[in-house]
C-alpha positions as CSV (number, residue, x, y, z in Angstrom):
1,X,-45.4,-57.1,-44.6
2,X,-43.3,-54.1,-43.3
3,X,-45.6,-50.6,-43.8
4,X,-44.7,-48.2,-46.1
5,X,-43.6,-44.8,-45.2
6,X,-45.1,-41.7,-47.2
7,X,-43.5,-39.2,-45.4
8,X,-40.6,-37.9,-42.3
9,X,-43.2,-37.8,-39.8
10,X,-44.1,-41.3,-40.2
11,X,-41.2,-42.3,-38.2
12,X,-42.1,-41.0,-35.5
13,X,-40.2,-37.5,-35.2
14,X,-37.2,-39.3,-35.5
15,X,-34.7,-37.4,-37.5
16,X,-30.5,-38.5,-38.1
17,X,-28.0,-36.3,-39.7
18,X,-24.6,-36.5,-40.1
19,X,-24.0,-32.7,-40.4
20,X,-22.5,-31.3,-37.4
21,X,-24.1,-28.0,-37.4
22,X,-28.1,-29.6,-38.6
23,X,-30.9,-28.0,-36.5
24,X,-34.3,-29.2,-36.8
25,X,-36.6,-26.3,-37.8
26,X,-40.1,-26.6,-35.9
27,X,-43.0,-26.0,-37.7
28,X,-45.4,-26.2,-34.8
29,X,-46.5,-22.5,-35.7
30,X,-50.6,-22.2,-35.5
31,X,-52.1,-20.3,-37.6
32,X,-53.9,-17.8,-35.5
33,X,-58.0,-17.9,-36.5
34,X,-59.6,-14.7,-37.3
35,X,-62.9,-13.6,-35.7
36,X,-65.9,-14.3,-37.4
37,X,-66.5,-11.1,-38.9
38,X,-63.1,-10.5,-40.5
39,X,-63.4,-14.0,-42.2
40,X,-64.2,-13.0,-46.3
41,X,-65.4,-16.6,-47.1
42,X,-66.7,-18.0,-50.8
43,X,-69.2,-20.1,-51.5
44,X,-68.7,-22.6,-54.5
45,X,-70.5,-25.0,-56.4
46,X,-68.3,-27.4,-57.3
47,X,-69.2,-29.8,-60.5
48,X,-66.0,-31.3,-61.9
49,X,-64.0,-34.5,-61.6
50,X,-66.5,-36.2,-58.7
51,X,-68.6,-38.7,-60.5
52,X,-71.6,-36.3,-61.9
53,X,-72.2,-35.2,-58.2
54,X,-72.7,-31.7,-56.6
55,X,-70.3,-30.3,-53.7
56,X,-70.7,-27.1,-52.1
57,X,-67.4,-25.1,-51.1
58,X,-66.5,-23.2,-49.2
59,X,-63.2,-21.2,-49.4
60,X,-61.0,-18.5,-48.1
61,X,-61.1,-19.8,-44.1
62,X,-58.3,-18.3,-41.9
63,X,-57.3,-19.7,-39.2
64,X,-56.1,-22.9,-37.8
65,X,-56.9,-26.5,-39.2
66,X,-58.5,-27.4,-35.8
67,X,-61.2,-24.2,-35.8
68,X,-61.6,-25.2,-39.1
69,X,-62.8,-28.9,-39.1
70,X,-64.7,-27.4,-35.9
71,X,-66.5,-25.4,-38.4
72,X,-67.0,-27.9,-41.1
73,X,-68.6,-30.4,-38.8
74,X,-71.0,-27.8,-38.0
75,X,-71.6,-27.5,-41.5
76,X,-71.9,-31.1,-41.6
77,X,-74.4,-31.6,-38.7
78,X,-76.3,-28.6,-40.6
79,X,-76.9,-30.3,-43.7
80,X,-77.1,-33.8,-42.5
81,X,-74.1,-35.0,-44.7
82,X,-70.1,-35.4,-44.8
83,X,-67.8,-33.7,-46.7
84,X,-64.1,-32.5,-45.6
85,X,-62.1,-29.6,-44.1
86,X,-58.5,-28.9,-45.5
87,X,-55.9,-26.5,-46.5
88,X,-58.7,-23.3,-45.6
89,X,-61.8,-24.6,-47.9
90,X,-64.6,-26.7,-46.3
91,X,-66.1,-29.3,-48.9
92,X,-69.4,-30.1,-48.0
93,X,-71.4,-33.2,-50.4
94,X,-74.3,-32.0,-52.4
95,X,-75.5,-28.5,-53.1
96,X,-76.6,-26.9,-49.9
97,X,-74.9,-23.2,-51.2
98,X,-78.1,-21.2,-49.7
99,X,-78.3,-23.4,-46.3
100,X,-74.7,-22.5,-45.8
101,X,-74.3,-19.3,-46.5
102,X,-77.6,-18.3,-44.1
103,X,-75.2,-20.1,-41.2
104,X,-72.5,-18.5,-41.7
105,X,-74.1,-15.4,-42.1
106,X,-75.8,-15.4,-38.7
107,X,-72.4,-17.0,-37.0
108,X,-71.2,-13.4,-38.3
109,X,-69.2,-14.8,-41.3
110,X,-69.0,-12.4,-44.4
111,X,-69.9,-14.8,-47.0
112,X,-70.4,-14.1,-50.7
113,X,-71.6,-16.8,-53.7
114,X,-69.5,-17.5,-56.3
115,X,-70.3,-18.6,-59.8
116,X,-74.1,-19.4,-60.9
């Protein structure tokens, strides 16, 4: 059974066009990361559409995807649980707000909680 393709880059960079004047625009640009203490993160408690269960968030990372999974699996190790990093938020499982925030805040992170 052939594999289905979701997106361009699943072939493999390969790109055809039949217009003369095409040039491939490169999006290789990295987001540069900020230094820990201009970073204005938020930390969420996040209830809806997962089952009844608790994840903590945390939003408002900038910087590039790599520093930023870096982080989360810090997090991770921290709390002794998984969760994900994408698009700038960190979702860690369960509700480990106050653990979290304490980290960041001695990495040098300013930090604030969100909602109750």
């Amino acid at each position: 059974m052939a594999k289905k393709l979701s997106s361009l880059d699943d072939l493999g960079g390969f790109v055809f066009s039949t217009n003369k004047d095409f040039e491939l625009e490169s999006n290789d640009e990295q987001q540069e990361t900020l230094p820990n203490n201009q970073q204005k993160l938020e930390a969420h408690l996040d209830k809806k559409n997962r089952g009844g269960k608790v994840a903590t968030i945390v939003k408002g990372y900038e910087g590039s995807d790599d520093d930023l999974k870096a982080v989360a699996k810090q997090l991770k190790t921290l709390c002794g649980v998984g969760g994900s990093a994408k698009d700038g938020e960190i979702i860690i499982q369960g509700d480990f707000r106050n653990k979290i925030m304490d980290f960041l805040a001695k990495e040098g992170y300013k930090i604030k909680r969100v909602g109750g």
